[in-house]
C-alpha positions in Angstrom: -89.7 -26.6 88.2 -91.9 -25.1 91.0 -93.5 -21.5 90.9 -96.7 -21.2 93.8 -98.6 -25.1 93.0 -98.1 -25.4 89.5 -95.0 -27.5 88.7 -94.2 -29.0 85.6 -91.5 -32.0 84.8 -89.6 -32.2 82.3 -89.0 -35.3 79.8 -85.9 -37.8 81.0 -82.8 -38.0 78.9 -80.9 -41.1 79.1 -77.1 -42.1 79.1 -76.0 -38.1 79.0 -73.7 -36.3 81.2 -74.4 -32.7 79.5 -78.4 -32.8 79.0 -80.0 -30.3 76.7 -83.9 -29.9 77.5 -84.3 -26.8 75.5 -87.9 -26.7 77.0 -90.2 -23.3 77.9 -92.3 -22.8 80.5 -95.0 -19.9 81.6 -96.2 -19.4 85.0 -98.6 -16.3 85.9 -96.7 -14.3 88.8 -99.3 -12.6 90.6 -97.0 -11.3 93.8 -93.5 -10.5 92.9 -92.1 -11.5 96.0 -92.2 -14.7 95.7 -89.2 -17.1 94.5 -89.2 -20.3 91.4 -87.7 -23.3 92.3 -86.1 -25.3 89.8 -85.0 -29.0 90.9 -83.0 -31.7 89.2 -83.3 -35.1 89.6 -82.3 -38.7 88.2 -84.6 -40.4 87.3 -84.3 -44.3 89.1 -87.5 -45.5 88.5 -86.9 -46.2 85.0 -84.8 -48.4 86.7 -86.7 -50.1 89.0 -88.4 -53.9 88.3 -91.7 -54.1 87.8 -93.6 -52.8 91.7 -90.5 -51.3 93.1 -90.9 -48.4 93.9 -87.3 -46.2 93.5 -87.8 -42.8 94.5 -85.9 -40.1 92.7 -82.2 -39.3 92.9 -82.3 -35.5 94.2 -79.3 -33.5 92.3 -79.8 -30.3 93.7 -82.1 -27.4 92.9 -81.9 -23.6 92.8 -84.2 -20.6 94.3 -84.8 -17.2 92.0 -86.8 -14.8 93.7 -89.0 -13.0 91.3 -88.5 -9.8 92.8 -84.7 -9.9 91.5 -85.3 -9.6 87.6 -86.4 -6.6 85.8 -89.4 -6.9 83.7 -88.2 -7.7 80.2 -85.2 -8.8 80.3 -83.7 -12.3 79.5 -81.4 -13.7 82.3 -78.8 -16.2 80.6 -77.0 -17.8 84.0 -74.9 -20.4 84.7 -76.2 -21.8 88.3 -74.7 -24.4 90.5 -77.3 -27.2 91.8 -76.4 -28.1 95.6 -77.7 -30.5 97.8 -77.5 -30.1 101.7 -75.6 -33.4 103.4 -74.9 -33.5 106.9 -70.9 -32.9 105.9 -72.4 -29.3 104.5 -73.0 -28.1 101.0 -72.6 -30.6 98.1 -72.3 -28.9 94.8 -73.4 -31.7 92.1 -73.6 -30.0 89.0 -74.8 -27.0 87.0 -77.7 -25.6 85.3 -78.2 -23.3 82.5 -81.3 -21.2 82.4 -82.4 -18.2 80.8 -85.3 -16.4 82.4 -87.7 -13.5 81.6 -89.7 -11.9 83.8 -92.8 -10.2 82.2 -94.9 -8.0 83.3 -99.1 -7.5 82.0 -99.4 -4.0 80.6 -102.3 -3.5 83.0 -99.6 -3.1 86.3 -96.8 -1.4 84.9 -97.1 0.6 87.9 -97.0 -2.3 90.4 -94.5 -3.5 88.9 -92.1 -0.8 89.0 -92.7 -0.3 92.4 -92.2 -3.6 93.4 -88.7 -3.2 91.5 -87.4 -0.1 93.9 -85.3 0.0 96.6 -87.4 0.5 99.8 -87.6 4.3 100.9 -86.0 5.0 103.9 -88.0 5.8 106.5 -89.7 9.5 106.6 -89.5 11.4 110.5 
């Protein structure tokens, strides 16, 4: 998972077809307009002999932009993880997340007024 530069990986789960991580994360958001990634992989190189290098099996990944969730409030979704061939969209699994979006007491008001519709435009 990706927010801004910090990105943290998970542990690998062997010989499972219906992985359970049950792992949290924190990120500080300090523009609400921005999105989290969240990418799934396979992990080859526990795979690979000794000085092979096997890069990673890309599963798909999915985008939330931050703007989109109201501040305290848990997002349970079911989200499907695509991968872009040259034949289109591939769809190569699914991913269940639950998400919170929190924001400091000290910009309450920033906050909320990220979470508006834009006005429309005065004459």
């Amino acid at each position: 998972a990706k927010y801004g530069k910090k990105w943290v990986r998970t542990r690998t789960i062997m010989d499972n077809f219906d992985p359970r991580w049950n792992e949290q994360y924190t990120w500080q958001v300090y523009d609400p307009c921005t999105v989290l990634t969240i990418g799934v992989f396979e992990n080859w190189r526990m795979f690979a002999d000794p000085g092979e290098e096997k890069p990673d099996c890309h599963l798909g990944k999915i985008r939330i932009r931050v703007s989109t969730l109201e501040s305290n409030k848990v997002y349970t979704n079911s989200y499907p993880l695509l991968v872009l061939h040259r034949s289109g969209l591939k769809k190569m699994g699914e991913i269940e997340l639950a998400v919170r979006f929190v924001c400091p007491s000290l910009l309450p008001d920033t906050c909320a007024i990220y979470g508006q519709p834009l006005l429309p435009r005065m004459h």
